[in-house]
C-alpha positions in Angstrom: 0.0 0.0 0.0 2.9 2.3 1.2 5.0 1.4 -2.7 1.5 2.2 -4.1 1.1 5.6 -2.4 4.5 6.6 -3.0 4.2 5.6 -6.8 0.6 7.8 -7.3 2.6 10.8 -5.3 5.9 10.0 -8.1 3.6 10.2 -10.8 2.2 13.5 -9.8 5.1 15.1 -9.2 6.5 14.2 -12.7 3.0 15.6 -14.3 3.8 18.3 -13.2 7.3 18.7 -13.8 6.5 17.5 -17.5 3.7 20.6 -16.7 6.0 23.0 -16.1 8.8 22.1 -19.1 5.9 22.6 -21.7 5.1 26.1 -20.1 8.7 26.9 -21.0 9.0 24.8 -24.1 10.0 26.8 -27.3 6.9 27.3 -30.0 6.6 24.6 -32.4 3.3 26.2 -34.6 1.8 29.7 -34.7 -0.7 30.3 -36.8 -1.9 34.0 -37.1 -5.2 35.0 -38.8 -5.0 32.1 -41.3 -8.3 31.4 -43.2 -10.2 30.0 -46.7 -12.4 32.4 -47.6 -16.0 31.0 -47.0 -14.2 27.7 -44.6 -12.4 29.3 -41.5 -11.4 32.8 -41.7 -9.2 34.5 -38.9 -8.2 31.3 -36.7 -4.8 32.2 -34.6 -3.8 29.9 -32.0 0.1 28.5 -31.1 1.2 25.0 -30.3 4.6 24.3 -28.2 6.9 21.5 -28.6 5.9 18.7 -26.1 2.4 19.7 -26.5 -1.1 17.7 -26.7 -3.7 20.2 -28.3 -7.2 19.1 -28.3 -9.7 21.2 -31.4 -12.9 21.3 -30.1 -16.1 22.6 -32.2 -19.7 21.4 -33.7 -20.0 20.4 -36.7 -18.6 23.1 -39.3 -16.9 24.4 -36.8 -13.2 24.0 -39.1 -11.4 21.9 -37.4 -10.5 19.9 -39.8 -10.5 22.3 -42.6 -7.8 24.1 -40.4 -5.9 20.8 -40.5 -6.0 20.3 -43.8 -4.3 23.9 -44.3 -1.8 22.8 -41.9 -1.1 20.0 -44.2 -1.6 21.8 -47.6 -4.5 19.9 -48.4 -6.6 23.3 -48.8 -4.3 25.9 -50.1 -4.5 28.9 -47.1 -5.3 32.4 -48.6 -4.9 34.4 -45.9 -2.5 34.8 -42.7 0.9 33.8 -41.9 2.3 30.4 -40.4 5.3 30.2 -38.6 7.3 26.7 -38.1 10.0 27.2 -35.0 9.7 30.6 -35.5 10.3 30.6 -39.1 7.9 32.2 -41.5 6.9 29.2 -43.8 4.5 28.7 -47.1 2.7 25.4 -47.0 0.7 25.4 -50.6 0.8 21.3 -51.0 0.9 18.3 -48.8 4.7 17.9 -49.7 5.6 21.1 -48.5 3.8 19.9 -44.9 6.3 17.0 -45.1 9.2 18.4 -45.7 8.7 20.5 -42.8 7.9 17.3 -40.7 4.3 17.5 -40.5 2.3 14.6 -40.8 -1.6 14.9 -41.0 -3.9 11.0 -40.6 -7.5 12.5 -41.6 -10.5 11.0 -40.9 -11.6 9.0 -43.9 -9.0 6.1 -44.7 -9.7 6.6 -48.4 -8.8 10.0 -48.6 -5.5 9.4 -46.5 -4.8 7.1 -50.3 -4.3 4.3 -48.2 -4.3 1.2 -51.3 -5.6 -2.1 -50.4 -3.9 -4.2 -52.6 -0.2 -3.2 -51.1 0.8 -4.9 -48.1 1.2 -3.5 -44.7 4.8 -3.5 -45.1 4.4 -1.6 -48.5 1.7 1.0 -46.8 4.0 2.1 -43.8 6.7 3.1 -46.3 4.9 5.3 -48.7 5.3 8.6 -46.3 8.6 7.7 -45.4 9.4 6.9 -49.1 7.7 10.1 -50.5 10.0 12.7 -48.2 13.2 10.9 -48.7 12.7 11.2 -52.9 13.4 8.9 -55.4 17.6 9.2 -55.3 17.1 7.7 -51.8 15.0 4.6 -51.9 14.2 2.3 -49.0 15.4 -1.2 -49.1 13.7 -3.8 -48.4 15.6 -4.7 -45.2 14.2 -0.8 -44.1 11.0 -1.7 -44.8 11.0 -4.6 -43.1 12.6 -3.4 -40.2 10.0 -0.3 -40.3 6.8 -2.4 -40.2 8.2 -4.8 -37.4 8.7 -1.7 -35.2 5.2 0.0 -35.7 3.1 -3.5 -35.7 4.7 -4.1 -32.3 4.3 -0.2 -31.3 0.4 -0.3 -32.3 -0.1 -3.8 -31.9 -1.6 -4.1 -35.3 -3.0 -7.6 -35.2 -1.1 -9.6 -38.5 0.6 -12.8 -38.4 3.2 -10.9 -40.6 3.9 -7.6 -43.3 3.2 -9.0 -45.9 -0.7 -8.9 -45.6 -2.8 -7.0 -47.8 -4.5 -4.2 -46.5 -7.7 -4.8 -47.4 -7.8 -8.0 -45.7 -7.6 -6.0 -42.3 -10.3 -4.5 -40.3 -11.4 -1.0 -40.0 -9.4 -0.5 -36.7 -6.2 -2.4 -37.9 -6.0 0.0 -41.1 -6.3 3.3 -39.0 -3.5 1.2 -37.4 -1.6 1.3 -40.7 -2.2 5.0 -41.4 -1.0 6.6 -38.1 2.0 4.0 -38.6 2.7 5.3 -41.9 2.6 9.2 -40.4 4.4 7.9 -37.3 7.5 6.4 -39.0 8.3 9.5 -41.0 9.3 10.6 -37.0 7.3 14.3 -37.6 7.5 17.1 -35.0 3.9 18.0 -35.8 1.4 15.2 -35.8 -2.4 16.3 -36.4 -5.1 13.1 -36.2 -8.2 13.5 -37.2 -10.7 11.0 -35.3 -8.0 8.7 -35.1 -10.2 6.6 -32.6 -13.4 6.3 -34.5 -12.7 2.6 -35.4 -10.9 1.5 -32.5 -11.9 -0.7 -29.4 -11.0 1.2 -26.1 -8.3 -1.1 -25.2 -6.6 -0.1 -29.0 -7.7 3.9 -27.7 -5.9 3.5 -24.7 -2.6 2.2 -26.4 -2.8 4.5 -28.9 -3.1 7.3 -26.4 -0.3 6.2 -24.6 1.8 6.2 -27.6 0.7 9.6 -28.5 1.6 10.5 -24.0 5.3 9.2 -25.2 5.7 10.9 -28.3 4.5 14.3 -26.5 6.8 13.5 -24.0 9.7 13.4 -26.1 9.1 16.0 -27.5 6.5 16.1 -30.5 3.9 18.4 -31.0 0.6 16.7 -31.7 -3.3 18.3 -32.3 -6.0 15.7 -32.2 -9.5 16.7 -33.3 -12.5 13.8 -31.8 -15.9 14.9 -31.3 -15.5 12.2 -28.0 -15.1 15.1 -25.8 -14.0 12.8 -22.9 -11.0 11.9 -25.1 -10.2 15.6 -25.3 -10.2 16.0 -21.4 -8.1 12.5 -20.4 -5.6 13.1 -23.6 -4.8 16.8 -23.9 -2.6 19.4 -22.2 -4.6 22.5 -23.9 -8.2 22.8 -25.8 -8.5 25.3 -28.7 -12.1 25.8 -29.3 -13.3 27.0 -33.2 -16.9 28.2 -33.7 -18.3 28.8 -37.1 -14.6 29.1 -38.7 -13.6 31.2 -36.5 -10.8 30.7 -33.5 -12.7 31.6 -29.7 -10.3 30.8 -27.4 -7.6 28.5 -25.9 -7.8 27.2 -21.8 -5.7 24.5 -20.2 -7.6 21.1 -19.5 -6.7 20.7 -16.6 -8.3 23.8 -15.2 -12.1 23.0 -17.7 -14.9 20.7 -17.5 -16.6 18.6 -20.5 -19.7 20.9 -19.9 -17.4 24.2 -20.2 -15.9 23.1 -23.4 -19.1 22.6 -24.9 -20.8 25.7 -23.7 -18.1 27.9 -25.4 -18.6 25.6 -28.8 -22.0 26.6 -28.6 -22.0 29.9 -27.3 -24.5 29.2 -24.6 -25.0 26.9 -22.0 -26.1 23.2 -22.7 -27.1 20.4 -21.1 -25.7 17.0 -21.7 -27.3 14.3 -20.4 -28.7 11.3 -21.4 -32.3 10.2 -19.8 -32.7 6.1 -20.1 -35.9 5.6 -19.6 -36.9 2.2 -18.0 -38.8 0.1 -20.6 -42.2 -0.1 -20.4 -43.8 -3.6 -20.9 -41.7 -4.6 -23.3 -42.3 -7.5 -25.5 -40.4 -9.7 -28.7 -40.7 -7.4 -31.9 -38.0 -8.7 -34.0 -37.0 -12.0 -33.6 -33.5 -13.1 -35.0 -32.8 -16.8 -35.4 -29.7 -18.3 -37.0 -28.7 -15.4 -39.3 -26.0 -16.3 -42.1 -25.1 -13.6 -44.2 -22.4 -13.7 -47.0 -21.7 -10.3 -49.6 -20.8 -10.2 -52.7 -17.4 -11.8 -52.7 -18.9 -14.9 -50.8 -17.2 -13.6 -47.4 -19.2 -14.7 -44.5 -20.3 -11.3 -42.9 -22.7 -12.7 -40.1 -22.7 -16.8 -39.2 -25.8 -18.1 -37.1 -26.6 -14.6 -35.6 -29.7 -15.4 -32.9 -31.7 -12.0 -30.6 -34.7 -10.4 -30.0 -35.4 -6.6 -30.1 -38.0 -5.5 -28.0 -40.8 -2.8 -28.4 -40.1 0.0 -26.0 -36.1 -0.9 -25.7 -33.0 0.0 -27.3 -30.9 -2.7 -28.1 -27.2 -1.3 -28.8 -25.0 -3.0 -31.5 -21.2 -3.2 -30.8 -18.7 -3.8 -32.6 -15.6 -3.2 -34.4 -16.2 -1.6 -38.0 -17.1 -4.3 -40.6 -18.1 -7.0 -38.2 -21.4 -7.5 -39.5 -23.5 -4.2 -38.4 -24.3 -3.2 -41.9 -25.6 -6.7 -43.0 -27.6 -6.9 -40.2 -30.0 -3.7 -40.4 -30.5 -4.4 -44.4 -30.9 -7.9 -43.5 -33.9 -6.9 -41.0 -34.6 -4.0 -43.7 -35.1 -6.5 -46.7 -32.2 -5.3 -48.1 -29.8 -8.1 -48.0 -30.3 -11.4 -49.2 -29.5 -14.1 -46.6 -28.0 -17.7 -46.9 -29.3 -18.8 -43.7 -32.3 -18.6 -40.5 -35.4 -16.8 -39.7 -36.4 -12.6 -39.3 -39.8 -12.5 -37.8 -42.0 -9.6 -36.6 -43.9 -10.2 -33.7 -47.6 -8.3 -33.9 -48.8 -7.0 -30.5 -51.2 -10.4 -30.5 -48.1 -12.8 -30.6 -48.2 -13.8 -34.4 -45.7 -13.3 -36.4 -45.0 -12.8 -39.7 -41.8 -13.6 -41.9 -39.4 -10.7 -43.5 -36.9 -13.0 -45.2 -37.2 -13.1 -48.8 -39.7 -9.3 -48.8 -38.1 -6.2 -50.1 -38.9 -3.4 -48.1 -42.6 -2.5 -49.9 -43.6 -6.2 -49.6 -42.8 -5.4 -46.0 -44.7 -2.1 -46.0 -47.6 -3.7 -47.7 -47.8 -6.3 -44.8 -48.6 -3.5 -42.5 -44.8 -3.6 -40.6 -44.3 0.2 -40.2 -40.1 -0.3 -40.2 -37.9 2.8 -40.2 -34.2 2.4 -41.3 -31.5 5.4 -41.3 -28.8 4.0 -42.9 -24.6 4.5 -43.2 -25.1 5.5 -46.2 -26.6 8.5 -45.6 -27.0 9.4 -49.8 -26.5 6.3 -52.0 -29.1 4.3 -49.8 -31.2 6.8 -47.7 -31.8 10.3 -49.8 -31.4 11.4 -53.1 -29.1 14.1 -53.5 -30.5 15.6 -56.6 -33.8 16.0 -55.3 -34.5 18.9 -52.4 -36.0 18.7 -49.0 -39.5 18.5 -50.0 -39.2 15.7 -52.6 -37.3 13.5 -50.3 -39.7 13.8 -47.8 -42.3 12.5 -50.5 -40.2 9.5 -51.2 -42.2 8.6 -47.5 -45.5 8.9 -48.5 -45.9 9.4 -52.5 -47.1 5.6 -52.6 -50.1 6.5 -50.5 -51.7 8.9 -52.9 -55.2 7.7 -54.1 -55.2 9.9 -58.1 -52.4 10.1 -60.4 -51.2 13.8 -58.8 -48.8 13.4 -55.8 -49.6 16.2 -52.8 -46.8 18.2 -51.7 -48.8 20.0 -49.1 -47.3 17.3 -46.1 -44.2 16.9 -47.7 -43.3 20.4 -47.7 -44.7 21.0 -44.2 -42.8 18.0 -43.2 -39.8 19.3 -44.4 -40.1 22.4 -43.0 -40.9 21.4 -39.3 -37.3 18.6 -39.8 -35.6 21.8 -40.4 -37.0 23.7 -37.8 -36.9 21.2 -34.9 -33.8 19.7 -36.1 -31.9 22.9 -36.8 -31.3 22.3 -40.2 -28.6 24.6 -41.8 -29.8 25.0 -45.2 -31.0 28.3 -47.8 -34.4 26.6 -47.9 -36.4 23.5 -48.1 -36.1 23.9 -52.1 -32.2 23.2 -51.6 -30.7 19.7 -53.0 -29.2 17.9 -50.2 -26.4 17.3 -51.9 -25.5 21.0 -51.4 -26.1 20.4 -47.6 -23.0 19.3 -45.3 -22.7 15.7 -44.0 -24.1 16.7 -40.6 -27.1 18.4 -41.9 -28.2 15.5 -44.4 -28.1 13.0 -41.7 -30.9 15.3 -39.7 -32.7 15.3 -43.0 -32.4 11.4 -42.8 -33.2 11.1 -39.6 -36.4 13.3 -39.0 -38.1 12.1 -41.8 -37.6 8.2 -40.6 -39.0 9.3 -37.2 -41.7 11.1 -38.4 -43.4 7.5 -40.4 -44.3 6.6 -37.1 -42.6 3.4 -37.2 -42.7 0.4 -35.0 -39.0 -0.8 -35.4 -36.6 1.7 -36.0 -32.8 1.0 -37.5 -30.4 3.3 -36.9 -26.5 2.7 -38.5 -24.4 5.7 -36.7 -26.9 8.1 -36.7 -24.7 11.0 -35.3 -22.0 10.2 -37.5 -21.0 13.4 -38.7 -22.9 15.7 -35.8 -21.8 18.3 -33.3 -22.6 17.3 -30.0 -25.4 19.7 -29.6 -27.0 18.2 -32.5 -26.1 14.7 -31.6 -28.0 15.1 -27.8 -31.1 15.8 -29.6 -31.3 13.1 -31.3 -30.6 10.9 -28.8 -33.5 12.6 -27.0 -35.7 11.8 -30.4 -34.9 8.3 -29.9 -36.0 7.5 -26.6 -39.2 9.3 -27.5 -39.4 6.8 -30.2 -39.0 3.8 -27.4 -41.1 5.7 -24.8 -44.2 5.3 -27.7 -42.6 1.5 -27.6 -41.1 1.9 -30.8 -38.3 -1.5 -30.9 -34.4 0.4 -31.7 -31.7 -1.3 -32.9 -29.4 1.3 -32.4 -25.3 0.8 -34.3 -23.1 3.1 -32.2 -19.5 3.4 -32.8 -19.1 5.3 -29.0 -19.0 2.8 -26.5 -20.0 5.7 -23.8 -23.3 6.8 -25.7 -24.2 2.8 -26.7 -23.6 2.5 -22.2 -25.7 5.5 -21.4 -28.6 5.0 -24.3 -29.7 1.4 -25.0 -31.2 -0.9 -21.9 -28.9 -4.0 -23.8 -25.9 -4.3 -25.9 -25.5 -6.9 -28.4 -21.9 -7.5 -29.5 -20.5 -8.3 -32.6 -16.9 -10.0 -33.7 -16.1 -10.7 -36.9 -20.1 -11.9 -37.6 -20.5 -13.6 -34.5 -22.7 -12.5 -31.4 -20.0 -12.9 -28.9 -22.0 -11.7 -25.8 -25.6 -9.4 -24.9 -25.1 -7.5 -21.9 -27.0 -5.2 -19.6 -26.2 -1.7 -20.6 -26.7 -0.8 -16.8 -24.5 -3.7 -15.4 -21.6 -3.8 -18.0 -18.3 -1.3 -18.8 -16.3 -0.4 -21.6 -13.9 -2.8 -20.8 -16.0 -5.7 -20.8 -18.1 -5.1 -24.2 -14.2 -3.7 -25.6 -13.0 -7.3 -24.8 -16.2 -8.7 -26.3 -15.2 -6.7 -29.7 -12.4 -8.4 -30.3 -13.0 -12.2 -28.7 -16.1 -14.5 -29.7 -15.7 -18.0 -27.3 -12.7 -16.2 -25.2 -10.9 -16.6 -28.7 -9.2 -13.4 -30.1 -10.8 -13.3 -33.7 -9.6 -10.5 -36.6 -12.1 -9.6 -38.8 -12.2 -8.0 -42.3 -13.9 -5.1 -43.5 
């Protein structure tokens, strides 16, 4: 006990020690009224070597837009940038590197990860790229590169030479901050590096990130997991509506303080769970066996109920099943094996598998589905706010002439209640951000009045103003004992908002907890184990 007091007491003292040095440490970024016109204008902020800066903003807020000038991705127009006290000009993404900036945005795609190289082959391309072509790595360097960063990040391979598209969605975000890591930059910015990770992989990754700041390295992390911002960095710089608001140590904020100075006004974030209220079996789920396209097995014998007035949670590493699952339920996916039955409040069931979605409306199953894919499966982007309202209710017309009157009043209460940044409700939604579409998507699945209701990360893109409403939308949909299946991809929200969590890994139901009874470590170790057997999936 003594050894134990006296290590929490060591510990302190060297936080603040380590405290102290980056007080004093020399400046590593400044950034003075940089700005795109009509993306972030006039954001100024610093960032010292040894430092762990957290950006903090809703949605729109240009975060990441003030990364991606950082890194040359968006060519800044205005300001000046300063690199150890040098005046710089960073007009490309090369220029970033040769300056030893690396930058791991959010989407994996746009990072040009390529799935047909190997790991081994991934890792080196930063690396590769700053060196130059009169200086290129042998094989024994790229070897001896991907050993020391699949150890580092535990990126779970049996060896280098595996392809990345045979890795899961965690396990390539893996890759990527290995790739950015190994060129050893002084200025790392990541970009919802944790979206895809379980919360053991978070927590190694964090402590990575805790050495390399140590040593040294400036880092800026942008999440929208605003506890990850208050156990990870030293300083918060907050960025409302492209503009820079202000900078205060972590140490001396609150999650609730951050947020209010996003916002501009106080906010409350909570999350009411409601106690279900007779609930009984909606969908039932026997024996599920689902293979896509390329014959891969994406969920084997996959057996639960969801019932009315409940949330059942869905958790689980990124391409374990999740997708397959809703358009399975949705009649969207063809299945290879078991039984989808919805229960009517009398006990009788009917049969979904082998009915498309209308044969499923037609039967009288008012199902509501918001899926991933927000516009190649749930709006149309050429067509405004009105018109994808209609594609609701345009069936139910008795003459030849559609009536816009409920569409259009539809459209413009989503807007209103929803907060809806758009010109007007005659807008395409394709002109609308990623945040904005989903409340489009979202209010006009609630509004249908369903009696199941599918949800695949459904604040995937929100601030967390935003995303607090709709949580409070769905529990009004279970209070009316609506069943939701609810995908989450944060394990704190999935904890706080469903009444049970089904896990998935790699297909598999590996457990079904009590959302009031469980922890993130628990459902984290469920992510990655299915019969106390460690199990990689592929996306």
């Amino acid at each position: 006990l003594v050894s134990s007091m006296i290590g929490k007491d060591l510990d302190q003292i060297f936080d603040l020690k380590r405290a102290a040095q980056r007080e004093d440490a020399p400046q590593m970024l400044e950034a003075d009224h940089i700005g795109v016109p009509g993306k972030v204008e006039d954001i100024s902020f610093d960032l010292k070597k040894g430092e762990l800066l957290g950006f903090a903003g809703l949605l729109g807020s240009g975060r990441t837009e003030t990364a991606e000038m950082l890194f040359g991705v968006t060519r800044m127009h205005n300001g000046d940038l300063k690199i150890a006290g040098i005046p710089v000009k960073i007009g490309e993404p090369m220029d970033a590197i040769n300056h030893k900036i690396a930058f791991c945005p959010e989407d994996r795609k746009r990072d040009g990860i390529i799935g047909d190289l190997t790991i081994r082959e991934n890792i080196a391309l930063a690396l590769q790229a700053r060196r130059g072509m009169m200086r290129p790595m042998s094989r024994k360097e790229q070897d001896e590169l991907a050993d020391k960063y699949i150890k580092l990040l535990a990126i779970a391979t049996p060896d280098a030479e595996k392809k990345i598209r045979e890795l899961s969605g965690g396990n390539q975000q893996k890759v990527i901050l290995a790739r950015w890591m190994a060129t050893e930059p002084d200025l790392l910015i990541l970009d919802e590096p944790t979206a895809v990770l379980t919360p053991q992989e978070t927590e190694k990754l964090f402590n990575v990130l805790r050495k390399m700041r140590d040593d040294g390295k400036a880092i800026v992390i942008i999440t929208h997991k605003m506890h990850e911002v208050e156990s990870l960095s030293d300083r918060v710089a907050v960025l409302r509506n492209g503009q820079y608001i202000g900078s205060m140590l972590t140490k001396d904020t609150t999650v609730t303080e951050m947020t209010n100075m996003m916002v501009g006004h106080a906010v409350t974030l909570n999350i009411v769970r409601p106690e279900p209220v007779n609930p009984k079996p909606r969908i039932e789920v026997q024996g599920l066996t689902v293979r896509n396209e390329e014959g891969i097995v994406k969920l084997k014998d996959v057996s639960f109920t969801a019932n009315s007035g409940e949330i059942l949670g869905i958790a689980g590493i990124s391409g374990c099943g999740q997708k397959e699952l809703l358009e399975a339920i949705a009649g969207l996916q063809v299945t290879e094996a078991g039984t989808i039955s919805y229960v009517e409040d009398d006990g009788s069931k009917e049969m979904l598998i082998g009915k498309d979605p209308l044969k499923i409306a037609e039967m009288g199953v008012s199902l509501s589905f918001v899926p991933e894919d927000r516009l190649g499966m749930g709006l149309v982007g050429n067509m405004d706010l009105t018109d994808n309202m209609m594609l609701r209710s345009f069936r139910q017309g008795h003459t030849p002439f559609t009536n816009r009157k409920p569409s259009k009043q539809l459209a413009t209460d989503v807007v209103e209640n929803l907060e809806v940044v758009t010109p007007g409700i005659t807008t395409p939604v394709r002109r609308l951000s990623g945040g904005n579409v989903q409340k489009v998507l979202v209010g006009r699945e609630i509004a249908s009045a369903p009696t199941v209701l599918l949800t695949a990360y459904v604040v995937r893109g929100l601030d967390i103003n935003s995303s607090y409403t709709i949580y409070d939308l769905i529990n009004e949909q279970k209070k009316k004992g609506v069943a939701v299946i609810f995908v989450g991809e944060d394990l704190d929200v999935l904890m706080e908002l469903s009444d049970r969590i089904m896990v998935l890994c790699g297909g598999e139901v590996s457990g079904i907890l009590d959302a009031r009874k469980t922890d993130k470590n628990e459902v984290g170790m469920l992510m990655t184990r299915v019969g106390g057997k460690e199990h990689e999936g592929k996306e």
